[in-house]
N, C-alpha and C positions, 0 to 999 in steps of 0.2 A: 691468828688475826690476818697475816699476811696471803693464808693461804685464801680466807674469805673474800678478801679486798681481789685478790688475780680473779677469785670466782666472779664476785660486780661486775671485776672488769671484759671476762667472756663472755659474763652474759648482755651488759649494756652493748658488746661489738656487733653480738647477733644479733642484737634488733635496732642496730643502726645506729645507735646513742655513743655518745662521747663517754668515757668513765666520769662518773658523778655528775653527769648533768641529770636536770629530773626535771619533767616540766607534769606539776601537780593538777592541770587541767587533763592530761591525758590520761584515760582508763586502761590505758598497756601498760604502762609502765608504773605503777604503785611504789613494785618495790625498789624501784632505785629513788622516792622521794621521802622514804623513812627508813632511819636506819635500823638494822636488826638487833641490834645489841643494846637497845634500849631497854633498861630496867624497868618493870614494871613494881615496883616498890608503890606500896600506899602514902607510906610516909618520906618520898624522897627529898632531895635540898629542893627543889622546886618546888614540892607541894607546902615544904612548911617554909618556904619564903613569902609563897600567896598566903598561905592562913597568916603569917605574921605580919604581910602587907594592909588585908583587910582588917585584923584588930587593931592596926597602931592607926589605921586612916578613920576609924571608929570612934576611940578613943579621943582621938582630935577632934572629932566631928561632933564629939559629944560635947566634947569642952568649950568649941567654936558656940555652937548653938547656946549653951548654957553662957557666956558670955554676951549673947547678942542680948538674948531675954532681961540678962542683971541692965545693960545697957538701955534698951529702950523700957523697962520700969525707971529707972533713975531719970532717964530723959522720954518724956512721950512725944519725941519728935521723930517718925521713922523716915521721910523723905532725906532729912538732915544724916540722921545718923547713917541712912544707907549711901547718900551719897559720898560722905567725909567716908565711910569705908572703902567705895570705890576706888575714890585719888588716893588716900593712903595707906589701905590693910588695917584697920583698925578696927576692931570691934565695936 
């Protein structure tokens, strides 16, 4: 690991760059703006923390909706009900 990091760092000194700096607009420099040791795993922490993001914001989103609907059949006021949701989160 150390040996890779002195390598970054000869190679950022030859093209002028500071170690670890990366400015992601320039096409010289790539590889010092992602790192190499990056796992390419399908199912890494990050992928199943987005898939578990998108289902619980779903699930909610399914519930939220399914509440508005029970609320404005119970009251057929949507002006009202939308606004009293606005000031207070309220379905």
């Amino acid at each position: 690991s150390s040996a890779a990091n002195s390598g970054d760092f000869s190679k950022a000194a030859e093209k002028g760059f500071e170690p670890g700096t990366c400015d992601p607009y320039d096409p010289k420099n790539p590889e010092f703006c992602s790192p190499e040791d990056v796992e390419s795993k399908f199912l890494s922490k990050r992928t199943l923390k987005l898939v578990s993001l998108f289902t619980l914001w779903y699930i909610l989103n399914t519930g939220y909706n399914i509440g508005n609907k029970l609320v404005l059949t119970a009251l057929p006021i949507p002006w009202t009900s939308a606004t009293i949701e606005l000031f207070f989160g309220l379905p």
